[in-house]
C-alpha positions in Angstrom: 44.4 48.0 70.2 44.2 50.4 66.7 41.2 50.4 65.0 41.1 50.1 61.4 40.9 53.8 60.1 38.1 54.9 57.9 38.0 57.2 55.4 34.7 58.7 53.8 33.9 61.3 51.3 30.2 61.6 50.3 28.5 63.9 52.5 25.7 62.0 52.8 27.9 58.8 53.7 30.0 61.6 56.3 26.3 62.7 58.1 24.9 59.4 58.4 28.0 57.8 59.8 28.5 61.1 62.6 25.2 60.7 63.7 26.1 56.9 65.6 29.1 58.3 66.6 28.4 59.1 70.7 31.4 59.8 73.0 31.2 60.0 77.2 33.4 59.7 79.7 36.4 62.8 80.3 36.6 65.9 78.5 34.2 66.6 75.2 31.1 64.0 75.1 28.3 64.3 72.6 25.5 62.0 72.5 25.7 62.7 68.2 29.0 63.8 67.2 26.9 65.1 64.0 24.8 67.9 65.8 28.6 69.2 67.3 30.2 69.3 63.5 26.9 71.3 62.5 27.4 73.5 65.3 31.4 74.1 64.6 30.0 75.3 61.1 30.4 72.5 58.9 26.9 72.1 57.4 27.8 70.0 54.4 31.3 68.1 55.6 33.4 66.5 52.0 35.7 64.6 54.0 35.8 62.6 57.3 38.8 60.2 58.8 38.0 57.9 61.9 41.0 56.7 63.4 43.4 55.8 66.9 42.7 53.4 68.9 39.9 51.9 70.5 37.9 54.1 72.6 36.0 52.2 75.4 34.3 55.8 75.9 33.1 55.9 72.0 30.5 53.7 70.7 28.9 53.5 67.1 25.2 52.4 66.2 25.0 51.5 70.0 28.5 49.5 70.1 31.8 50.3 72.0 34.6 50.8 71.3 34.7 53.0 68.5 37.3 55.1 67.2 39.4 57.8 69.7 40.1 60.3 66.7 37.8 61.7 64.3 39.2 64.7 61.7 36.6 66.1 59.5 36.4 68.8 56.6 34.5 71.0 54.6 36.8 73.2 52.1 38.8 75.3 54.2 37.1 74.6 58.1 38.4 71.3 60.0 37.5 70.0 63.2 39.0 67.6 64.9 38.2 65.5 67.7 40.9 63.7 70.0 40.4 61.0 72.4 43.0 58.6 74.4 42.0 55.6 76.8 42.5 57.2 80.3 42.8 61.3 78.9 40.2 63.8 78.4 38.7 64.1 74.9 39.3 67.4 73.4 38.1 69.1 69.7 40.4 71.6 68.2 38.5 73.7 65.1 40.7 75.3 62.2 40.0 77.6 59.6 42.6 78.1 56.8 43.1 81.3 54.8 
């Protein structure tokens, strides 16, 4: 089932909301997906889009599922975060000129 997508862009709004997000299971896990945006370089993130489907591997605030796809952005830096039901969760991190 598709989760409704969520769209943020108040940093503050982007850092509270990444630090409930916790993803186990195959592949990338992070008990705060927060502390891995900070360490991908993105210190202050302007822009954050949860979306996919539901993620029995992801929870928020304590619940599952949450989301399977996060993409989030500060100026020219994006990392992204992909998950699937059944696949192993992987990040991809882009810098544009």
């Amino acid at each position: 089932m598709t989760m409704k997508p969520i769209q943020i862009n108040d940093p503050a709004e982007i850092e509270a909301f990444l630090g409930k997000i916790a993803l186990t299971g195959k592949g990338f896990t992070s008990d705060c997906l927060l502390l891995e945006v900070f360490e991908a370089g993105l210190d202050y993130p302007d822009y954050l889009k949860a979306e996919g489907e539901e993620d029995p591997d992801a929870s928020y605030d304590g619940k599952s599922p949450a989301w399977a796809k996060y993409h989030i952005r500060q100026g020219k830096r994006v990392f992204m975060v992909y998950g699937e039901p059944g696949k192993d969760r992987r990040t991809h991190f882009s810098e544009t000129p």
